[in-house]
C-alpha positions in Angstrom: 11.3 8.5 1.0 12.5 6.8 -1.8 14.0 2.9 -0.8 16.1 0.9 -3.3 15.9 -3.0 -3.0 18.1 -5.8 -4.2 16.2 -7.3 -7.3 17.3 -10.6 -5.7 16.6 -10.4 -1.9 14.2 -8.0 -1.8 16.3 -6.2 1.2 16.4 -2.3 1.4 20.0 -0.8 0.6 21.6 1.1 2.7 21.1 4.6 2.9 24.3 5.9 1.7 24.3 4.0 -1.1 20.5 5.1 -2.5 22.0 8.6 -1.7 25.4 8.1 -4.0 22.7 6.9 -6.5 20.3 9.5 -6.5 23.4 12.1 -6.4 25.3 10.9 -8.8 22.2 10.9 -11.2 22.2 6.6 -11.5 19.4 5.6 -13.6 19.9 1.9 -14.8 20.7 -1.0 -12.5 19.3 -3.9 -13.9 19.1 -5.9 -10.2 17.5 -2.7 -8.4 13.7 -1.4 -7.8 13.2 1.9 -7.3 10.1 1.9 -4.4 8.3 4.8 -3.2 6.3 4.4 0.0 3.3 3.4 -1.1 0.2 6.6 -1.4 -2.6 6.1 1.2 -5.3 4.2 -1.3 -2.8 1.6 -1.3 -2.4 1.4 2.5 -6.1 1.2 2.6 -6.6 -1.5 0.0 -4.0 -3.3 1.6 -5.3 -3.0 5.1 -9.1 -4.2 4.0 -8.5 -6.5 1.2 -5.8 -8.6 4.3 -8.9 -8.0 6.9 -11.2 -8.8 4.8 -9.6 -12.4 3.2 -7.9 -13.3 6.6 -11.5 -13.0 8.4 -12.6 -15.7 5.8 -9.5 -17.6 5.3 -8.2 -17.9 8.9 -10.9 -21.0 10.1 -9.1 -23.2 6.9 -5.6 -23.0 8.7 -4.3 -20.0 5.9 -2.4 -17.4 7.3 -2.3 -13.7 5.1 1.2 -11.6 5.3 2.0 -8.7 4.4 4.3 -7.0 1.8 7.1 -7.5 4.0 7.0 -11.6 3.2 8.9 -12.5 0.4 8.0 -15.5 -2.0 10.7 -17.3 -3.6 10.6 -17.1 -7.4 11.7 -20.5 -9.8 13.8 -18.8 -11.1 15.3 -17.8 -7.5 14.9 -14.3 -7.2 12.3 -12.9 -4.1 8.9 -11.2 -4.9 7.0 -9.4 -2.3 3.3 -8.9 -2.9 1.0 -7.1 -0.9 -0.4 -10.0 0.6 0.9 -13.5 0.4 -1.8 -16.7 1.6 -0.2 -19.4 2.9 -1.9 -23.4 4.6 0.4 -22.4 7.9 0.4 -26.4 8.3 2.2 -26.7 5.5 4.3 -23.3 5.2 7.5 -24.2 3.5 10.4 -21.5 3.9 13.7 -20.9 2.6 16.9 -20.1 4.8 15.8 -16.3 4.0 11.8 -17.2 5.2 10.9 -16.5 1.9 7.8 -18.5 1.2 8.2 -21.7 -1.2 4.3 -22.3 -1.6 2.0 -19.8 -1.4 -1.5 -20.4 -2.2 -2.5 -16.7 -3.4 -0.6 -13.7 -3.9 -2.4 -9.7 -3.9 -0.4 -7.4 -6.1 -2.0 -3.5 -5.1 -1.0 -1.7 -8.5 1.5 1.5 -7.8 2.7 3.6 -10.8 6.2 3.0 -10.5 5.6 -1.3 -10.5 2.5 -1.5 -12.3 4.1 -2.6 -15.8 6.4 -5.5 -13.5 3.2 -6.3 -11.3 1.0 -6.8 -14.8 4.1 -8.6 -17.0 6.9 -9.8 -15.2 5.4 -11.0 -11.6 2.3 -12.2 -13.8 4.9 -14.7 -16.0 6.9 -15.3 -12.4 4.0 -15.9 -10.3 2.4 -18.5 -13.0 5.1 -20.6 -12.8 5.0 -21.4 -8.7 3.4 -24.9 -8.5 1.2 -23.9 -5.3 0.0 -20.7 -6.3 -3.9 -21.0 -7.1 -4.3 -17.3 -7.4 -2.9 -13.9 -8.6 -4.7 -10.9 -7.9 -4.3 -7.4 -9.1 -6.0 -4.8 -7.7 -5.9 -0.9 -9.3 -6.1 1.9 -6.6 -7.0 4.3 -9.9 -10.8 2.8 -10.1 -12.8 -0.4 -9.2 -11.3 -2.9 -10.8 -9.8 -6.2 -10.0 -7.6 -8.9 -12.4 -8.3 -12.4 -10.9 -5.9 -15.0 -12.5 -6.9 -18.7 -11.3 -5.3 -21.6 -12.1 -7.1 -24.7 -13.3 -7.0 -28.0 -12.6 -5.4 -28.5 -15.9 -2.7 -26.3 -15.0 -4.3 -23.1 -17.0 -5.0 -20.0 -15.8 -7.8 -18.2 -16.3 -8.7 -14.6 -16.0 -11.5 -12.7 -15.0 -11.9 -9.0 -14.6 -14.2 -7.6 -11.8 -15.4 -3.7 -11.9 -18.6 -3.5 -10.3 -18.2 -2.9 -6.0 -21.0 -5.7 -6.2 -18.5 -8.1 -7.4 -16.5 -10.5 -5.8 -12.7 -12.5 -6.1 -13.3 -16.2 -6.2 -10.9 -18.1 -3.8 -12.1 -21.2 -4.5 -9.0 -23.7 -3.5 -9.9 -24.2 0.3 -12.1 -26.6 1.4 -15.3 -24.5 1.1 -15.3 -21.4 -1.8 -14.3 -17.9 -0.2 -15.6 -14.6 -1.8 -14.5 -10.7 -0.8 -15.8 -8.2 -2.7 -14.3 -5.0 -4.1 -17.0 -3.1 -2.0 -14.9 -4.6 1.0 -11.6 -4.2 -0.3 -12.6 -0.7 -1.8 -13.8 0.4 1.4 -13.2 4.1 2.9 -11.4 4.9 -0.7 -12.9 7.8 -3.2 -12.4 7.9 -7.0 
């Protein structure tokens, strides 16, 4: 099933209209993404990588949603990552409940957003104050983009490809590591 959302809200359309648009052969509308459900790998990643960082995360107050929680852009359109870490203490939402500062976002690479998840949400996500964190995660093969901001305000990247390896989350009061053997789990290449 094939779900259209407003570039700015991040809400589904309705049905009618993504069937006009698919009908009616609509290509281009610059405020529109074109979503298909996400395959099974992805449901899996997403499913172990939020086990996996909430059973670590969850006794420093942070709270792990889903795709379905939208984080507030600078620029003020809505993302949705896979996974969104928030200090629940000190959760800050807009009149929508999108998040205002999120501490981490997970981005699970799909074909059809991997170019906007690896450009766009990169430049987007860079520019939230309280993000510590951006990771991309490819369902194709091991391997994991971690970009961590500095404490000089630079981010850094490190590439992870080995199931042995780890994502750092090292902004809570003691250093957090999951590794792509956890996240990877029950998934074949």
């Amino acid at each position: 099933d094939l779900q259209i959302q407003d570039k700015m809200t991040g809400e589904n359309l309705p049905a009618d209209l993504v069937n006009y648009v698919l009908n009616n052969e609509i290509s281009y509308f610059p405020d529109l993404y074109f979503m298909a459900n996400p395959s099974r790998k992805h449901r899996f990643i997403t499913r172990n990588s939020r086990f996996h960082v909430e059973k670590r995360t969850i006794q420093y107050g942070v709270v792990v949603y889903t795709e379905n929680c939208g984080m507030l852009m600078i620029k003020g359109n809505t993302r949705k990552p896979d996974l969104v870490l928030v200090n629940h203490k000190e959760e800050i939402t807009d009149q929508y409940d999108n998040i205002l500062n999120p501490l981490a976002a997970f981005e699970v690479l799909s074909p059809s957003t991997a170019h906007i998840d690896l450009t766009e949400k990169l430049s987007e996500y860079k520019e939230i104050p309280s993000l510590q964190t951006y990771i991309i995660i490819s369902q194709n093969e091991p391997k994991v983009w971690q970009y961590s901001r500095t404490e000089n305000n630079i981010w850094l990247l490190t590439e992870l490809e080995d199931m042995n390896d780890f994502i750092i989350l090292d902004f809570l009061p003691e250093t957090v590591y999951v590794f792509l053997k956890e996240i990877y789990e029950d998934i074949e290449f």
